[in-house]
C-alpha positions as CSV (number, residue, x, y, z in Angstrom):
1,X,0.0,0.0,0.0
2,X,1.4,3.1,-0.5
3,X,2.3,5.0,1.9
4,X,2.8,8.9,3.4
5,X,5.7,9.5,1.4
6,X,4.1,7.7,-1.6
7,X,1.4,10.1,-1.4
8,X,2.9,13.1,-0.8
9,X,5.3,12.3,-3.5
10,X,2.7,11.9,-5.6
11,X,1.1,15.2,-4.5
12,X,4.1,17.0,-5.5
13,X,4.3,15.1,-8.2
14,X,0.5,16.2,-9.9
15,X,1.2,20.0,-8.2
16,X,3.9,20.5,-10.9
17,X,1.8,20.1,-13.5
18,X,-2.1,21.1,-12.4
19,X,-1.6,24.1,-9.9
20,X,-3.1,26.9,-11.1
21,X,-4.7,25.4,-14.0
22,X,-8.4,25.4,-15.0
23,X,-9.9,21.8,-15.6
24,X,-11.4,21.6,-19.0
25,X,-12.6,17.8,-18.7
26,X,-13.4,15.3,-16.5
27,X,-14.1,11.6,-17.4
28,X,-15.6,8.8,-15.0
29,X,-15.0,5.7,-16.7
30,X,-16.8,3.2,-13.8
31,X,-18.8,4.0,-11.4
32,X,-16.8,3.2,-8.5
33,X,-14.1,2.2,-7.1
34,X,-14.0,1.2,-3.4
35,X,-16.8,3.1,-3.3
36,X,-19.0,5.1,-5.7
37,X,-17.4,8.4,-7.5
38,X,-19.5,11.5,-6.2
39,X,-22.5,12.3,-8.1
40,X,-22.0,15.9,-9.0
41,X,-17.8,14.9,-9.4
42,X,-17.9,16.0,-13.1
43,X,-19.8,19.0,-12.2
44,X,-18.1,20.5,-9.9
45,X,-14.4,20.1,-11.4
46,X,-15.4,21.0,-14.5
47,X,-14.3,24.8,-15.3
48,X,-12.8,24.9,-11.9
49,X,-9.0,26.0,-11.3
50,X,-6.8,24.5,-9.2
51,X,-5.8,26.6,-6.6
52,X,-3.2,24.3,-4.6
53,X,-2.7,20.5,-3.5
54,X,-2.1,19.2,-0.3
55,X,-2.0,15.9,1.7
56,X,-4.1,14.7,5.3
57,X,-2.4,11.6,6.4
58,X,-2.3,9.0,3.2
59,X,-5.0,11.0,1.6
60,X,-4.4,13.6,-1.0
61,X,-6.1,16.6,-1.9
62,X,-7.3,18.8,-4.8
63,X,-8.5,22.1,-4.6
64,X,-10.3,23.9,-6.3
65,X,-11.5,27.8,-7.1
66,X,-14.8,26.5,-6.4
67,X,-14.1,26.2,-2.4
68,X,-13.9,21.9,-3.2
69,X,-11.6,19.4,-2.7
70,X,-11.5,15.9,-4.5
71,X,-9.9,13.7,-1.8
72,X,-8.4,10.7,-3.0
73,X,-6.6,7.6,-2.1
74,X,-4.5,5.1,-3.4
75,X,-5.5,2.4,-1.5
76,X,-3.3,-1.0,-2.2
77,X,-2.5,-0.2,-5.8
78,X,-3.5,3.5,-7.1
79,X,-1.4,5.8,-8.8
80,X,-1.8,8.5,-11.3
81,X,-0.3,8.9,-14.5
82,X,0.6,12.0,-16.2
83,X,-0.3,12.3,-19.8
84,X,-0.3,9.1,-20.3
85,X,0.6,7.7,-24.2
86,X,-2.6,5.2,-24.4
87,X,-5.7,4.8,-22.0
88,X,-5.4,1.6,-19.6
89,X,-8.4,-0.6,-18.5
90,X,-7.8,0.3,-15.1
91,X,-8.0,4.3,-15.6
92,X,-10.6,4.8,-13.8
93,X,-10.7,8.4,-13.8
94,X,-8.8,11.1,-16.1
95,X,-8.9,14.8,-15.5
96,X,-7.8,17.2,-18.5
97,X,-6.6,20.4,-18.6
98,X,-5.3,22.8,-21.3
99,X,-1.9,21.1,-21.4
100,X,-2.1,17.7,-19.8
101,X,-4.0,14.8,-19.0
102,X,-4.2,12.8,-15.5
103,X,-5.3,9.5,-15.2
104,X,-6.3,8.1,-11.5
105,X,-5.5,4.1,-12.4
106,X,-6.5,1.4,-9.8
107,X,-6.0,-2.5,-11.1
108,X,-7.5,-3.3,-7.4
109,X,-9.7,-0.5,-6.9
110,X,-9.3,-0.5,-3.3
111,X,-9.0,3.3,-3.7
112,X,-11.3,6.4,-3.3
113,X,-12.2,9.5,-5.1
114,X,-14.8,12.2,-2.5
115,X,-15.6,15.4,-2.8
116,X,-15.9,17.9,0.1
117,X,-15.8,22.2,0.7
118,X,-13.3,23.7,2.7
119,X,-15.7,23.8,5.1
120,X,-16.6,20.0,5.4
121,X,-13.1,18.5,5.2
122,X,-11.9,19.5,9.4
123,X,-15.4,17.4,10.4
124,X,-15.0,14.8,7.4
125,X,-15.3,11.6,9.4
126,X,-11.9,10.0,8.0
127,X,-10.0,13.2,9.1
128,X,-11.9,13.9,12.5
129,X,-10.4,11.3,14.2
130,X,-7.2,11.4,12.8
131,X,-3.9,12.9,14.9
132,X,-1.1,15.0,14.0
133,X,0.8,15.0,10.8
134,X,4.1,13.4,11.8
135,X,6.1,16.1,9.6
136,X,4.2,18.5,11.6
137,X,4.7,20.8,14.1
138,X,2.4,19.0,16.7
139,X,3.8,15.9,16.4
140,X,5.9,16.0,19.9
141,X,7.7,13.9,22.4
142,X,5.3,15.1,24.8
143,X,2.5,14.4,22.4
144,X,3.6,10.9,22.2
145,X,4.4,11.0,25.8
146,X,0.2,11.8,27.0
147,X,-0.5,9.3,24.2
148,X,0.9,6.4,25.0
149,X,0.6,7.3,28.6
150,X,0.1,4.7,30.7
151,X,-0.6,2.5,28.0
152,X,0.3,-1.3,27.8
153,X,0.1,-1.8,24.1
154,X,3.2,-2.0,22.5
155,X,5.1,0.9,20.7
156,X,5.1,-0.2,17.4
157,X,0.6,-1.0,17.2
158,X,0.0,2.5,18.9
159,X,2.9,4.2,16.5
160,X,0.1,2.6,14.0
161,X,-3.0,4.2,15.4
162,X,-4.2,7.2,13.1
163,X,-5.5,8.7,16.4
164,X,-1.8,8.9,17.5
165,X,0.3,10.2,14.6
166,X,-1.8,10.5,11.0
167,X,-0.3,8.9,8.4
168,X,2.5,6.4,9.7
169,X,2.7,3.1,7.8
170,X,4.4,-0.3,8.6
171,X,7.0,0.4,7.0
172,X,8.5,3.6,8.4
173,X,7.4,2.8,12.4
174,X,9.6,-0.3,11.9
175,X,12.5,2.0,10.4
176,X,12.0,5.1,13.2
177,X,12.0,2.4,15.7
178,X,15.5,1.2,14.5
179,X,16.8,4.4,14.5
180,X,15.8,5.5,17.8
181,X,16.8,1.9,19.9
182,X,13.6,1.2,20.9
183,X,12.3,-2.8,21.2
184,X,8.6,-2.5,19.1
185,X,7.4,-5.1,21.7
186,X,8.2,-2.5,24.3
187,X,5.0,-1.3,25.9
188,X,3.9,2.3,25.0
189,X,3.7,3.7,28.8
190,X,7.2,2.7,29.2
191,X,8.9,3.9,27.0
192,X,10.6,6.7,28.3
193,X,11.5,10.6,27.5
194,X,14.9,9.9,26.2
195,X,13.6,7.7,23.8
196,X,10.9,10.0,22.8
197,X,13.1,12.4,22.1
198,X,14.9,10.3,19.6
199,X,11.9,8.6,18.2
200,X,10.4,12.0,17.1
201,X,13.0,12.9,14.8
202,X,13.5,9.4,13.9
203,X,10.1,9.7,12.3
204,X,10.5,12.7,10.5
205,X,14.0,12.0,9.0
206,X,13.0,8.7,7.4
207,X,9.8,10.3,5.8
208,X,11.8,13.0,4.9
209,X,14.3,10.8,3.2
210,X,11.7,9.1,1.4
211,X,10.3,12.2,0.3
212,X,13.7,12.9,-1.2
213,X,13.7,9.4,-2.9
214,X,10.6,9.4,-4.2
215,X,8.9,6.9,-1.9
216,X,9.4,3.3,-1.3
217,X,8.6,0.8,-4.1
218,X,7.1,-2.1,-3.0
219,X,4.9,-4.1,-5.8
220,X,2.8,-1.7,-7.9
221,X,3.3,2.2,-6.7
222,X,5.1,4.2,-9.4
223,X,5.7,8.2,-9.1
224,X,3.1,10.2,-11.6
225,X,5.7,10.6,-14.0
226,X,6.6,6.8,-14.2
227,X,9.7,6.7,-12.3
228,X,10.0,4.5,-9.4
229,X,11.4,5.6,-5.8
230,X,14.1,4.1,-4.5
231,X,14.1,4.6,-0.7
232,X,13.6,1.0,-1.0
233,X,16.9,0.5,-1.5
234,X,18.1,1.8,1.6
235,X,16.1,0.0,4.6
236,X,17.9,-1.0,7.9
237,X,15.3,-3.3,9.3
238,X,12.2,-3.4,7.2
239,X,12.3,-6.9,5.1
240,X,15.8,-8.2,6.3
241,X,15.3,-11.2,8.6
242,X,18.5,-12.9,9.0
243,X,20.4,-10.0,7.6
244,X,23.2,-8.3,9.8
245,X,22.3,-4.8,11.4
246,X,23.7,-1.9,10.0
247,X,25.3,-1.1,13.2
248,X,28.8,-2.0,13.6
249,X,27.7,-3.6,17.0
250,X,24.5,-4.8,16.0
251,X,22.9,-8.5,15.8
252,X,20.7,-10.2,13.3
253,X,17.3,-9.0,11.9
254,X,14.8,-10.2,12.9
255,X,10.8,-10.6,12.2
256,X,7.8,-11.2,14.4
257,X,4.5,-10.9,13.8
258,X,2.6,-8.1,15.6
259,X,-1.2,-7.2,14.7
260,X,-1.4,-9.2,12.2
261,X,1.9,-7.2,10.2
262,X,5.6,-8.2,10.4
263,X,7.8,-6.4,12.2
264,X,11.7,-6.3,11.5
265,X,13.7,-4.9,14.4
266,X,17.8,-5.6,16.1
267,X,17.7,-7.2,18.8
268,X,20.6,-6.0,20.3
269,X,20.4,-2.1,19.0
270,X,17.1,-2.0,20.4
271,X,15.9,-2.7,24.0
């Protein structure tokens, strides 16, 4: 599934090439996908400009002149494609402007297309519940600290809870919690301020890096324009049981199964 830096990758992806432009066509080619498109979809983005895109946790946004946004998400294997040379079957969408063409393709169509105004999207029920953007400002050792306070769960499930940071995948908990020395067995309410303090950063530097690499490429996601990220490439933990840590005075990775997802971890590095 992609994940947060899939999507903001692709958001900055789609910006280059359909801020400030004025949507000319809009195409729904089925009528739905993990649920059904909007009604009044074609509508309301047709004629409207694109004033600026943005991302809420793994959803991204469109939005428009006309105080809308179209929400979507990827789910296990969207992506979009930028002017694409042929229509595929799985196109499920395609949005046209003066100059390009964008095509919302989903072989699984576990993904989702909504439309909301401004006004709607702080109380839309997906985003009500959902905590604070882990590139964000509000994202805190203390936050995590009064989160997890108390708490026997262990770090890596409540790391997972869209209540507790919006956004974070398998994939980069299992990273951040390499980075920081922290056992993801270890029970949320004690894990303590030190460690906080390093897992908060730990967070945002490997998004942040996989931002920079274009996201992680794991089966089917592939940048708009095509290319494929290669953070991949560069995992310490995340699918390398029986490999040796990347610390000099590291063990052997390891993989356990926690909520029903694997977890990769040292267990020597982290306790």
């Amino acid at each position: 599934m992609p994940e947060l830096p899939e999507v903001e990758t692709t958001v900055r992806g789609l910006a280059r090439f359909l801020e400030g432009e004025t949507i000319t066509r809009v195409t729904v080619n089925r009528p739905d996908m993990r649920r059904p498109f909007p009604p009044d979809l074609v509508q309301a983005l047709t004629g409207a400009s694109v004033t600026h895109l943005s991302r809420r946790a793994k959803y991204g946004l469109i939005h428009t002149s006309r105080d809308h946004a179209m929400i979507f998400h990827l789910g296990m294997s969207g992506r979009w494609r930028i002017d694409p040379e042929v229509d595929e079957k799985h196109d499920h969408l395609l949005i046209e402007t003066a100059g390009h063409r964008f095509a919302l393709n989903d072989p699984r169509r576990f993904g989702s297309v909504d439309l909301m105004t401004s006004g709607e999207l702080v109380s839309w029920k997906p985003f009500a519940a959902l905590g604070p953007e882990p590139l964000g400002d509000d994202l805190t050792p203390e936050h995590l600290r009064e989160a997890t306070r108390g708490r026997k769960q262990a770090i890596k499930l409540l790391l997972l809870d869209q209540g507790i940071v919006a956004g974070l995948g398998n994939i980069y908990v299992c990273e951040a919690l390499w980075h920081a020395g922290i056992h993801p067995r270890k029970a949320g309410g004690k894990v303590t301020m030190p460690q906080l303090r390093r897992l908060v950063p730990a967070i945002k530097d490997v998004l942040e890096r996989s931002i920079r690499d274009g996201g992680s490429t794991l089966r089917d996601f592939a940048q708009p324009d095509g290319n494929l990220g290669y953070f991949a490439t560069r995992f310490h933990v995340y699918g390398r049981e029986g490999e040796a840590c990347h610390h000099e005075d590291g063990g052997t990775i390891r993989r356990i199964v926690q909520g029903g997802r694997s977890t990769w971890f040292c267990p020597v590095c982290q306790r």
